[in-house]
N, CA, C and O of each residue as an XYZ file, in Angstrom:
728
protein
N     114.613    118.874     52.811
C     114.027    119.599     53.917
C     114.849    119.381     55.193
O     115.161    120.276     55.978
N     115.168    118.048     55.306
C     115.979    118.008     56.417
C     117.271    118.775     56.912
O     117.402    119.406     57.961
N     118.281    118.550     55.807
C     119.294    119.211     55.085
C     118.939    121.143     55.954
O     119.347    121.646     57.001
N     118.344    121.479     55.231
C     117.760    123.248     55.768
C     117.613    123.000     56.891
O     118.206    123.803     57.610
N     116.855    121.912     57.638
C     116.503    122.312     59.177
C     117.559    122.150     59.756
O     117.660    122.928     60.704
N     118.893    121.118     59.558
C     119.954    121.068     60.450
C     120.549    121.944     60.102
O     121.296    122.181     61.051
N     120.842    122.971     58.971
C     121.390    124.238     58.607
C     120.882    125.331     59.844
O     121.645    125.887     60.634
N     119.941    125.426     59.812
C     119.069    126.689     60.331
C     118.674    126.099     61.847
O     117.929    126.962     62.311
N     118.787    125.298     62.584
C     118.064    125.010     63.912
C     119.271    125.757     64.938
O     118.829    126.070     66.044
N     120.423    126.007     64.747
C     121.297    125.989     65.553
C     121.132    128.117     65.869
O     121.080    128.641     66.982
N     121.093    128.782     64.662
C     120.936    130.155     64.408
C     119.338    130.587     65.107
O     119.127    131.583     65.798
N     118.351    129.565     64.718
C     117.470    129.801     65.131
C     117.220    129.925     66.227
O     116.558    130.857     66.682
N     117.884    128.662     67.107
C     117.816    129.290     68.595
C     118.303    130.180     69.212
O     117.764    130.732     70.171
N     119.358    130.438     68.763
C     120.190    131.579     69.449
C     119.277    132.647     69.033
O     118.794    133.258     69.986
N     118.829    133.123     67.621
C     117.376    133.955     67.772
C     116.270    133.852     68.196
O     115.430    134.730     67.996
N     116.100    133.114     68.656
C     114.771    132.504     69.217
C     114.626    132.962     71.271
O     113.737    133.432     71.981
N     116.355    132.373     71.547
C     116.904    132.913     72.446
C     116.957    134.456     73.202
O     116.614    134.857     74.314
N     117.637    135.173     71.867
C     117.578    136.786     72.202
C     116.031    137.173     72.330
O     115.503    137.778     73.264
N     115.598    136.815     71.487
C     114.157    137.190     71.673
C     113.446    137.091     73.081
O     113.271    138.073     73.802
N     113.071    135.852     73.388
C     112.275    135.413     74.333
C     113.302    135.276     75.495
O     112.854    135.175     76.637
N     114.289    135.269     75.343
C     115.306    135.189     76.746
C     114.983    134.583     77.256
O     114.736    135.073     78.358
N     114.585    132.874     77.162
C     114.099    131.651     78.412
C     114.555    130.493     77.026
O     114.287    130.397     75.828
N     115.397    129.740     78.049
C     115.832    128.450     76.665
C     115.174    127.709     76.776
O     115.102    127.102     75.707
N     114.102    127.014     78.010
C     113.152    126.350     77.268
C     112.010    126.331     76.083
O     111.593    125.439     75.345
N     111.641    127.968     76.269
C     110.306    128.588     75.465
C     111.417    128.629     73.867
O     110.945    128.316     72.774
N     112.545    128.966     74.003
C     113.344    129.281     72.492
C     113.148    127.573     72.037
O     112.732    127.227     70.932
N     113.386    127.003     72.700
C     113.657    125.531     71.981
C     112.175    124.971     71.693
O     112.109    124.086     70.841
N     110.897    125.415     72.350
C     109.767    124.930     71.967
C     109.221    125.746     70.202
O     108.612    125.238     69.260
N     109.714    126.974     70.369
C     109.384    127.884     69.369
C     110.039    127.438     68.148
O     109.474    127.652     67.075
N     111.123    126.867     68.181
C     112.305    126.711     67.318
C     111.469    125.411     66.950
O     110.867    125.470     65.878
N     111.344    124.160     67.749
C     110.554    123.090     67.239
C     109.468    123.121     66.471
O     109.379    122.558     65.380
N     108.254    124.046     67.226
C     107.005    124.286     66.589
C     107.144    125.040     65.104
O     106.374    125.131     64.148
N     108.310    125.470     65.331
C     108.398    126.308     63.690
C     108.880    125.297     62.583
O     108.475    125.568     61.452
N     109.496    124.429     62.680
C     110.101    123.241     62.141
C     109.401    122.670     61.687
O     109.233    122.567     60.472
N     108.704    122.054     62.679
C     107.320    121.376     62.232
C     106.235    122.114     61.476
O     106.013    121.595     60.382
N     105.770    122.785     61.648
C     105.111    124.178     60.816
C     105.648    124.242     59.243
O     104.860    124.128     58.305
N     106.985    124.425     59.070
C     107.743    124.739     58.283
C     107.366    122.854     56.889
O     107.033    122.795     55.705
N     107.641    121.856     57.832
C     107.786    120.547     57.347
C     106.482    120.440     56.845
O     106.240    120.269     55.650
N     105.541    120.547     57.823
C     104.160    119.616     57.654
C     103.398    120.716     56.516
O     102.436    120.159     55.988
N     103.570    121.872     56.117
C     102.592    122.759     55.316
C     103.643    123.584     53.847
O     103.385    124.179     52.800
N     104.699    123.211     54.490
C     105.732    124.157     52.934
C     106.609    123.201     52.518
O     107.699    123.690     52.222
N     106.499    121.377     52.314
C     107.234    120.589     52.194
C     107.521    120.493     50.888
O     108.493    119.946     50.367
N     106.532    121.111     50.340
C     106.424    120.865     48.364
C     107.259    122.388     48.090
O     107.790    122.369     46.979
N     107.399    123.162     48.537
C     108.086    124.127     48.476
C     109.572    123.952     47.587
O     110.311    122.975     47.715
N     109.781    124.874     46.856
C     111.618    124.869     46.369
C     112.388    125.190     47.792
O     111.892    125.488     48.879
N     113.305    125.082     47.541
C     114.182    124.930     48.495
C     114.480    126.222     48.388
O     114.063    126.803     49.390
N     115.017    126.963     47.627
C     114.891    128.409     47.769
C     114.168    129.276     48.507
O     114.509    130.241     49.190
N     113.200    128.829     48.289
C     111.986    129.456     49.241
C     111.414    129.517     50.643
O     110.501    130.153     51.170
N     112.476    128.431     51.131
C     112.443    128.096     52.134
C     112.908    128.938     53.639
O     112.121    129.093     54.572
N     114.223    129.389     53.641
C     114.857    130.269     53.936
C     114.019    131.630     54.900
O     114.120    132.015     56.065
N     113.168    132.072     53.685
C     112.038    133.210     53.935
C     110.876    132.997     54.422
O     110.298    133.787     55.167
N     110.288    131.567     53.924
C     109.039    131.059     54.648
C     109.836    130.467     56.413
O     109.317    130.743     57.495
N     110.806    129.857     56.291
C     111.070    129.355     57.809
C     111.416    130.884     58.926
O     111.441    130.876     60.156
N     111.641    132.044     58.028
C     111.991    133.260     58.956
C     110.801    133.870     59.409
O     110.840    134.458     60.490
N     109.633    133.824     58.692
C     108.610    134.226     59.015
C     107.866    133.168     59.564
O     107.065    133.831     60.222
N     107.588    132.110     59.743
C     107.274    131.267     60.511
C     107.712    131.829     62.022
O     106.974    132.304     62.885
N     109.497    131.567     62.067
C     110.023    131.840     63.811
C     109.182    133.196     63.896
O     108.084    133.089     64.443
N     109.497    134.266     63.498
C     109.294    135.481     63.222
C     107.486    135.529     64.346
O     107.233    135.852     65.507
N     106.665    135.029     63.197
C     105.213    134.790     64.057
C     105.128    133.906     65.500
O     104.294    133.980     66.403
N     106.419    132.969     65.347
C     105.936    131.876     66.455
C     106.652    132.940     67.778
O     106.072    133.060     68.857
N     107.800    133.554     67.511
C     108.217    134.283     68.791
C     106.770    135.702     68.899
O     106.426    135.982     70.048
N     106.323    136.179     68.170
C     105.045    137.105     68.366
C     104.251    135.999     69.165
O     104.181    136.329     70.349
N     103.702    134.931     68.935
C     102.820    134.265     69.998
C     103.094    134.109     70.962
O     102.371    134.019     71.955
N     104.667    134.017     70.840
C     104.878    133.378     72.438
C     104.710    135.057     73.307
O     104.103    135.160     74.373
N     105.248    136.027     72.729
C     104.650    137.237     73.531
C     102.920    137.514     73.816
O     102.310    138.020     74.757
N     102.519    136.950     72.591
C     101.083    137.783     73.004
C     100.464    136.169     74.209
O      99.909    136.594     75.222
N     100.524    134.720     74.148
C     100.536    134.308     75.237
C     100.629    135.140     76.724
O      99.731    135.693     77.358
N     101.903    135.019     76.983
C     102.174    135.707     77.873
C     102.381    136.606     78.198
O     102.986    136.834     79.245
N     101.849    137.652     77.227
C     101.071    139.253     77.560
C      99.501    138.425     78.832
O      99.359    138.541     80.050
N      98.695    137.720     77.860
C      97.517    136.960     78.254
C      97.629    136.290     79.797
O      96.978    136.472     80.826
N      98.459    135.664     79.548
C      98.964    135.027     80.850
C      99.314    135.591     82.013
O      99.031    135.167     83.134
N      99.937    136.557     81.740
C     100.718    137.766     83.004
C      99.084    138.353     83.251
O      98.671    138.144     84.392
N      98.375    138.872     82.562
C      97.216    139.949     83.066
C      96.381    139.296     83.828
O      95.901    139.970     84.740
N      95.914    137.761     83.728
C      95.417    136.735     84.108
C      95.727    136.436     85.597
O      94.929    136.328     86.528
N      97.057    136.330     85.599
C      97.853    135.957     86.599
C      98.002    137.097     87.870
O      97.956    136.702     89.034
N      98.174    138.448     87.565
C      98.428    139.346     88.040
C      96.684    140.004     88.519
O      96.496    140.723     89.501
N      95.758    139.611     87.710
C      93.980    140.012     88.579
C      94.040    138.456     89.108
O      93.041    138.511     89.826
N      94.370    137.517     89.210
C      94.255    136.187     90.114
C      95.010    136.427     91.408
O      94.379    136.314     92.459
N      96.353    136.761     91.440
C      97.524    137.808     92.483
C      96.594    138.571     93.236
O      96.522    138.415     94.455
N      95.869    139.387     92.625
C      95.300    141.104     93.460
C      93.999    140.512     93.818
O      93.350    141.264     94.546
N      93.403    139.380     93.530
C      92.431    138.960     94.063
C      92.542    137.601     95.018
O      91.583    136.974     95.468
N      94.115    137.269     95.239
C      93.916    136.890     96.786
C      94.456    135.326     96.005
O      95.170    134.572     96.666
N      93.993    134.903     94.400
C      94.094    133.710     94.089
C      94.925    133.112     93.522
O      94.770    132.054     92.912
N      96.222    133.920     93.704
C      97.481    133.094     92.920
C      98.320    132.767     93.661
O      98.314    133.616     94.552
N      99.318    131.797     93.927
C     100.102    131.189     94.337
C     101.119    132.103     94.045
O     100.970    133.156     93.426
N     102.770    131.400     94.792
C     103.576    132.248     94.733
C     104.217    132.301     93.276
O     103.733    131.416     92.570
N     104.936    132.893     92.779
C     105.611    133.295     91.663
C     107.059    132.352     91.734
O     107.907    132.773     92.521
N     107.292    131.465     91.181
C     108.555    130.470     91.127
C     109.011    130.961     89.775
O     110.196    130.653     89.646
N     108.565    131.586     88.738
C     109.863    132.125     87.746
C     111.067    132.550     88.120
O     111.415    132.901     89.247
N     111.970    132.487     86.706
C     113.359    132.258     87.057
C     113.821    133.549     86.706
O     113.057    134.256     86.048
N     115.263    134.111     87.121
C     115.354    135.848     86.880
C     115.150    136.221     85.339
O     116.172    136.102     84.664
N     114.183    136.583     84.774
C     114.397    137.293     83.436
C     115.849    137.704     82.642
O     116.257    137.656     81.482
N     116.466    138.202     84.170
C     117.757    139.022     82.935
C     118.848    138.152     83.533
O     119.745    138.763     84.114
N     118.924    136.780     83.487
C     119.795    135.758     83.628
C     120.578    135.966     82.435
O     120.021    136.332     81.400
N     121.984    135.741     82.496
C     122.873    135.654     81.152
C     122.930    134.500     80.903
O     123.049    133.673     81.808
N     122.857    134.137     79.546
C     123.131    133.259     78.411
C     124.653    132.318     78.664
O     125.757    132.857     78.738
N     124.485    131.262     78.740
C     126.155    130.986     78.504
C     126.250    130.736     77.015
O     125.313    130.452     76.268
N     128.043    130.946     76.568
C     127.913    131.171     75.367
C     128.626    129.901     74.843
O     129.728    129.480     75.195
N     127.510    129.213     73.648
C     128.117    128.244     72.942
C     129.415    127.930     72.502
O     129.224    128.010     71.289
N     130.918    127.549     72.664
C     131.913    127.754     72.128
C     132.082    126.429     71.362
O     132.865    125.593     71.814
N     131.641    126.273     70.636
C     131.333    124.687     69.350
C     132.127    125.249     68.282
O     132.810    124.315     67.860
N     132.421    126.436     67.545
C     133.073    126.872     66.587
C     133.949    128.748     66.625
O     133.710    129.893     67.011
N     134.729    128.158     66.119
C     135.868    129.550     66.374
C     136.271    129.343     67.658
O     135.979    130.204     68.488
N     137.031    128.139     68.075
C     137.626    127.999     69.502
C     139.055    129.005     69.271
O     139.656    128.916     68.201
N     139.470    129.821     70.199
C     140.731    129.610     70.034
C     141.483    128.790     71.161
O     141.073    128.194     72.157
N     143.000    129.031     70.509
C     143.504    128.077     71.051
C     143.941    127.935     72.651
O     143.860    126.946     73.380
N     144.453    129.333     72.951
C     145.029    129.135     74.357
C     143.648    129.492     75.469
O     142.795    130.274     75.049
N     143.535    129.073     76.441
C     142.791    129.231     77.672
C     142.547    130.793     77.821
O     141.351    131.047     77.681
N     143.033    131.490     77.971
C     143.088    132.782     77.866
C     141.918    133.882     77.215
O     141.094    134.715     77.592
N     142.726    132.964     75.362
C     141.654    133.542     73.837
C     140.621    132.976     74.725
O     139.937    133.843     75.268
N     140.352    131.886     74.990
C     139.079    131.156     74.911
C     137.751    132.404     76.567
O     136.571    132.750     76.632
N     138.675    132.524     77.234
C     138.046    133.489     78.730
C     137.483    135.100     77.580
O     136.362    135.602     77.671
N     138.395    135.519     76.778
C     138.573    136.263     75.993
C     136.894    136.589     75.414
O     135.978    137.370     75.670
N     137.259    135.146     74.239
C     136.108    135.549     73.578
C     134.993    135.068     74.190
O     133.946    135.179     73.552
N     134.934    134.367     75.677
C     133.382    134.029     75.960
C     133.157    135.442     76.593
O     132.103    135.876     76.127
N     133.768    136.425     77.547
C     133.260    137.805     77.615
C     132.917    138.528     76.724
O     131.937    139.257     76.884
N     133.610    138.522     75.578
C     132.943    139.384     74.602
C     131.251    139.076     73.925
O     130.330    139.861     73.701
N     131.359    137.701     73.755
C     130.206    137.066     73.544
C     129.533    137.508     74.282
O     128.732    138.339     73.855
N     129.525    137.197     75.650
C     128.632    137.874     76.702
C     127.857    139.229     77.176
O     126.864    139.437     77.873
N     128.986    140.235     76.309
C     128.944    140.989     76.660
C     128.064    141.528     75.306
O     127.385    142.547     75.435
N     128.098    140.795     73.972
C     127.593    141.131     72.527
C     125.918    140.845     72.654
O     125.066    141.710     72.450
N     125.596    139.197     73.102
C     124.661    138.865     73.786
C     123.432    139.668     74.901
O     122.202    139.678     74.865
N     124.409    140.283     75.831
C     123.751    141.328     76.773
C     122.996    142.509     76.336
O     121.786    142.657     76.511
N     123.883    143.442     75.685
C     123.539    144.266     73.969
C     122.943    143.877     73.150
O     122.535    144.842     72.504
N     122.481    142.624     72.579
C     122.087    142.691     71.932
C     119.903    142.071     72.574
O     118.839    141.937     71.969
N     120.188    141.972     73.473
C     118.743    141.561     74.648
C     118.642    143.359     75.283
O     117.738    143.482     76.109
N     119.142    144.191     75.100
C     118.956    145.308     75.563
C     118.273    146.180     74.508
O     117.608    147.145     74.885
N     118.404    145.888     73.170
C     117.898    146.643     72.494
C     115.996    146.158     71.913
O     115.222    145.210     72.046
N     116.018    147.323     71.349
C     114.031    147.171     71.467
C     114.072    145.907     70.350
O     114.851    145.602     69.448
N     112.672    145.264     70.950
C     112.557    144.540     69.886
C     112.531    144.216     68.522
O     113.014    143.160     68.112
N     111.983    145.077     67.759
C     112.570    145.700     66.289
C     113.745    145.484     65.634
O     114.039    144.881     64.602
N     114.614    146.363     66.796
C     116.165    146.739     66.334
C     116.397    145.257     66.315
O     116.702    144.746     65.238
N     116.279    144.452     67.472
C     117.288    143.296     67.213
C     116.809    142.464     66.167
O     117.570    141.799     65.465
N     115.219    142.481     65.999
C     114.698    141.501     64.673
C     115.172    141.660     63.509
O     115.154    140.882     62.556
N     115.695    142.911     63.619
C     116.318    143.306     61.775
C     117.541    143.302     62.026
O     118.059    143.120     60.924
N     118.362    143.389     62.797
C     120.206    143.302     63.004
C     120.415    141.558     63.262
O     121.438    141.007     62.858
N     119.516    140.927     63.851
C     119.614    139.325     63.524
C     119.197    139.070     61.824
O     119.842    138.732     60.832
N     118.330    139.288     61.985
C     118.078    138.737     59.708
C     118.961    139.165     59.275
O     119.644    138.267     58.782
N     119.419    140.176     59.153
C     120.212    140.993     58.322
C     121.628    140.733     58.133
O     122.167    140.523     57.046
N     122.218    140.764     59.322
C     123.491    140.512     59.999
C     123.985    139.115     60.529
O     125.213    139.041     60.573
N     123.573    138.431     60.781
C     123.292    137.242     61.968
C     122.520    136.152     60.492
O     122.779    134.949     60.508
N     122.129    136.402     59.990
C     120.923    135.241     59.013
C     121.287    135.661     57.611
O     120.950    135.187     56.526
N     122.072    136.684     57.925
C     122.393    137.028     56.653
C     121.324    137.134     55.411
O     121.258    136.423     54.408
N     120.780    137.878     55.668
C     119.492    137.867     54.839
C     119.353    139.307     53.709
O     120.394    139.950     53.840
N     118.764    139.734     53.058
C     119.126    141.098     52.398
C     118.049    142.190     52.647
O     117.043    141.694     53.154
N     117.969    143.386     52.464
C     117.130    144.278     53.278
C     115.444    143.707     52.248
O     114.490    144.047     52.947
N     115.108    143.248     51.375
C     113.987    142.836     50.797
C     113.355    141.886     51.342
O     112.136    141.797     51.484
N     114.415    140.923     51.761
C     114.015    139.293     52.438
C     113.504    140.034     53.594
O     112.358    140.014     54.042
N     114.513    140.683     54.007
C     114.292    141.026     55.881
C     112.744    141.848     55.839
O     111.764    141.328     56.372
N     112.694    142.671     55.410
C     111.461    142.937     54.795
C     110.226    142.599     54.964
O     109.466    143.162     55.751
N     109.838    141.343     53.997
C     109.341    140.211     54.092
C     108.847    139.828     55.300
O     107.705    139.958     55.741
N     110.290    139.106     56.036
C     109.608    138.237     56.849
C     109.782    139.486     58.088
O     109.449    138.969     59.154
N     110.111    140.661     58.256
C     109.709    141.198     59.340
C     108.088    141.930     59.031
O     107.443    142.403     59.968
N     107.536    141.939     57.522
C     105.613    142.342     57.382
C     106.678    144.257     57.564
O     106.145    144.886     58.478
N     107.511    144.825     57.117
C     107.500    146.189     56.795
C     108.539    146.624     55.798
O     109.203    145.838     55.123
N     108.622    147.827     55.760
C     109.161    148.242     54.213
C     110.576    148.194     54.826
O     111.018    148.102     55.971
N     111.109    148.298     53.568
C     112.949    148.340     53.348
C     113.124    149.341     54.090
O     113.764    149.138     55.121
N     112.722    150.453     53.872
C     113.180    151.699     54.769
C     113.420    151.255     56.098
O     114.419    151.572     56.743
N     112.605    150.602     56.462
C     111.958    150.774     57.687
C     113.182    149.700     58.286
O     113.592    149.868     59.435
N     113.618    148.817     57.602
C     114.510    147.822     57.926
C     115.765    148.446     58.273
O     116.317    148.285     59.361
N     116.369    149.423     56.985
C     117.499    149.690     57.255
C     117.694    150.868     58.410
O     118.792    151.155     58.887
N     116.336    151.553     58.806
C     116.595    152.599     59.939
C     116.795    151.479     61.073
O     117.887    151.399     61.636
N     115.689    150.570     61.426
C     116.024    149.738     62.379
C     117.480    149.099     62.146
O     116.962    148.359     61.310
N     118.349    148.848     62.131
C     119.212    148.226     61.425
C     120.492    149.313     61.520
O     121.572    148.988     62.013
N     120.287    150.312     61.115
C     120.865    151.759     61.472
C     121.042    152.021     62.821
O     122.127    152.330     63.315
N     119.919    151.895     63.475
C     119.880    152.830     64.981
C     120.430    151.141     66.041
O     120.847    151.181     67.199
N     120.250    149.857     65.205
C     120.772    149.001     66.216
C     121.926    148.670     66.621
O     122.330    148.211     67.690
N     122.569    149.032     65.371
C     123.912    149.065     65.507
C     124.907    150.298     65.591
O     126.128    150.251     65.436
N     124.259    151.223     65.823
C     124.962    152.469     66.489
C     124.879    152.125     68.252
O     125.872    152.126     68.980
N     123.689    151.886     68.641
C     123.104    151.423     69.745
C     124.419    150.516     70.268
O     125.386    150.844     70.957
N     124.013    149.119     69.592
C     125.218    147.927     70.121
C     126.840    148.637     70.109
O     127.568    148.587     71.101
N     127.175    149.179     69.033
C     128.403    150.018     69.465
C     128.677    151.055     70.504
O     129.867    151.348     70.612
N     127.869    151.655     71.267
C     127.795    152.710     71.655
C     127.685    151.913     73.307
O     128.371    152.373     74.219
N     126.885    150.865     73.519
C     126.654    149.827     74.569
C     127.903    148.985     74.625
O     128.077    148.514     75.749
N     128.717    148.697     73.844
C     129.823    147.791     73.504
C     131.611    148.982     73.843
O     132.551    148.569     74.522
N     131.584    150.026     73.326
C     132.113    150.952     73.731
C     132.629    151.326     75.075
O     133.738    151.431     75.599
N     131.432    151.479     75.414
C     130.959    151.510     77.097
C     131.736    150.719     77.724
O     132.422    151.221     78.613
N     131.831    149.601     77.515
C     132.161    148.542     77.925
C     133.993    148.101     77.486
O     134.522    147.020     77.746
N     134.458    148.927     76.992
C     136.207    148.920     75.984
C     135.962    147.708     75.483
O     136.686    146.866     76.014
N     134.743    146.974     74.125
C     134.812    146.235     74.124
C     135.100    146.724     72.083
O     134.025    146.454     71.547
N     135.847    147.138     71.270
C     135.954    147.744     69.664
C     136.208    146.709     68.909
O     137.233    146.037     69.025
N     135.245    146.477     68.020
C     135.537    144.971     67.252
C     135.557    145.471     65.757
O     135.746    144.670     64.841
């Protein structure tokens, strides 16, 4: 079990990341799923694991939205009624810095190189609807197959590969834009 979680904790955040776009809330989600994952699917094959830990993140990033769907409406009739304090959140569409731990290249240059592109893959890929990016991360990113993805996204294959279809015409077309052709 351990073995899988140090496999998968590093991917997870960075999905966990695109999703929720705040690295503290990605790293709580990423934990709580771990634990989730350990304490109730430990007798599990290891095979099986993979698909139960995707649908785990999968639900834990849905809570953290419907939370703070809850939270914002709360907050916003507390605001209009005179009783909320000021708003200290941090900018929503803050960019990501990008991990460079593997695929360094070598000269200073490559390295300016590929952290824009990253940046710029990253940006694109927080721009597209939520959907699109849940199935172009499993799929692409988790490497997962359109049945698994399936699965742990709760809809049909079809439905995967249109999302999946339109996200990556999307990210090219946003990436383009940008003279960025990979």
């Amino acid at each position: 079990m351990s073995d899988f979680l140090a496999s998968v904790e590093r991917r997870a955040f960075k999905q966990a990341v695109f999703s929720v776009q705040e690295e503290e809330s990605a790293h709580d989600i990423v934990q709580d799923s771990m634990l989730r994952l350990a304490e109730k699917y430990s007798d599990k094959p290891a095979a099986e694991l993979p698909l139960l830990f995707q649908r785990i993140l999968q639900n834990a990033i849905r809570d953290h939205f419907r939370r703070s769907k809850v939270r914002s409406t709360w907050t916003t009739l507390l605001y209009s009624m005179g009783l909320g304090g000021e708003d200290d959140d941090g900018d929503p569409l803050e960019t990501l810095e990008v991990d460079e731990l593997s695929n360094v290249p070598a000269s200073p240059e490559s390295q300016l190189e590929q952290s824009q592109v990253m940046e710029s893959i990253e940006e694109a890929l927080r721009a597209l609807p939520a959907r699109q990016r849940e199935a172009f991360v499993l799929r692409y990113w988790e490497e997962l197959d359109v049945s698994e993805t399936a699965k742990v996204m709760g809809c049909s294959e079809g439905s995967v590969k249109t999302h999946c279809s339109r996200a990556t015409h999307a990210l090219a077309k946003i990436l383009k834009a940008k003279g960025i052709t990979l």
